[in-house]
C-alpha positions as a printed Julia matrix, in Angstrom:
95×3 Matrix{Float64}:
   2.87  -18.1     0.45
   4.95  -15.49   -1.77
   3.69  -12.13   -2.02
   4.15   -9.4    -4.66
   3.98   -6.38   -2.57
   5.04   -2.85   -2.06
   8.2    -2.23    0.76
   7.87    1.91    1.58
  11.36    3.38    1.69
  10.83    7.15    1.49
  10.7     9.57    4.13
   8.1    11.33    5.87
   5.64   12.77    3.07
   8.17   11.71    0.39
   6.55    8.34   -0.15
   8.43    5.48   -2.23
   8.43    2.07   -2.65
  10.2    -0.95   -3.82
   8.26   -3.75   -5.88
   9.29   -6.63   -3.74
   9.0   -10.66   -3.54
   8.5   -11.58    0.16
   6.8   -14.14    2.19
   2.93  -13.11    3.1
   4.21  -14.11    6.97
   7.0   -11.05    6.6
   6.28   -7.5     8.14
   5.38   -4.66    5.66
   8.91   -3.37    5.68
  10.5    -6.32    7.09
  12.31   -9.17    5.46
  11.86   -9.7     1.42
  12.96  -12.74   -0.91
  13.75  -10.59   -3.94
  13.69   -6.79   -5.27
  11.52   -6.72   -8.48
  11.18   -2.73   -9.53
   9.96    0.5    -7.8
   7.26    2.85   -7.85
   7.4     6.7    -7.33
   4.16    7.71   -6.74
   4.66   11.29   -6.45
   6.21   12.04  -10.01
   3.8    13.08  -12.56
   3.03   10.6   -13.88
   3.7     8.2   -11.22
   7.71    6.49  -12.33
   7.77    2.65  -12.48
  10.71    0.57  -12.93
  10.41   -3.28  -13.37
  12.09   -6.22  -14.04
  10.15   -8.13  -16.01
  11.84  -11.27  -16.36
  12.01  -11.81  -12.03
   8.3   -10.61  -12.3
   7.07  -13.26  -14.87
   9.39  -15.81  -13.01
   7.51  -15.42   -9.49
   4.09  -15.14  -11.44
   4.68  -18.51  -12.85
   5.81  -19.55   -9.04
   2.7   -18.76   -8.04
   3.22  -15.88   -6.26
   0.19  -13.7    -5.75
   0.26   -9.69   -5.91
  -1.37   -7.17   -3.27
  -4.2    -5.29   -4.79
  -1.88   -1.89   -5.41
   0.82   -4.34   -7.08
  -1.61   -6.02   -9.28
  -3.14   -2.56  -10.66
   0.65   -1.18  -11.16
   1.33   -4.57  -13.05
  -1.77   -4.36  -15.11
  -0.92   -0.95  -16.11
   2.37   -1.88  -17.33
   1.17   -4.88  -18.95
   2.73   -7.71  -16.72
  -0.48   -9.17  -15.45
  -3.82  -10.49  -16.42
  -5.82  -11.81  -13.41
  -6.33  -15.67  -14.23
  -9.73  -16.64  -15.09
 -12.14  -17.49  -11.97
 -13.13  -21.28  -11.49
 -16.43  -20.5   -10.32
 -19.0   -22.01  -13.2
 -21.08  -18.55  -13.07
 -25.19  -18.54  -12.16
 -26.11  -19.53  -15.44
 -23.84  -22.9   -15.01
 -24.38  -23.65  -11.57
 -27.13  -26.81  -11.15
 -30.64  -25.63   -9.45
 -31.74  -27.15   -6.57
């Protein structure tokens, strides 16, 4: 399964972090598929660069972001978290 995740590149106490594509198997800062942006958490406000067309292209893959990806993508308006299957309580049949 493809991943959305973060890949830390910075230093010690300079964190910073590329937006990657990589397979869910792959070690935190191991092997990625593609680079999709980066995040700079320490600027004020926090920087993030994107490429929105690779983004909306592994989306439609299927590829599934980590929680801190998904509320970066959100912010920036990439991402709306699809609509659950689950019928609800008020649907679900009574036994």
């Amino acid at each position: 399964m493809v991943k959305i995740r973060l890949f830390r590149v910075g230093g010690k106490s300079k964190p910073f972090y590329r937006i990657v594509a990589a397979d869910s198997r792959s070690p935190r800062s191991g092997r990625f598929i593609e680079r999709l942006g980066s995040y700079d958490p320490k600027g004020n406000p926090a920087k993030v660069v994107l490429k929105a067309e690779r983004i909306r292209h592994w989306l439609a893959q299927g590829a599934l972001p980590t929680k801190t990806v998904e509320v970066i993508l959100r912010k920036e308006g990439y991402y709306r978290k699809p609509e659950s299957t689950d019928p609800g309580p008020e649907m679900k049949e009574s036994k």
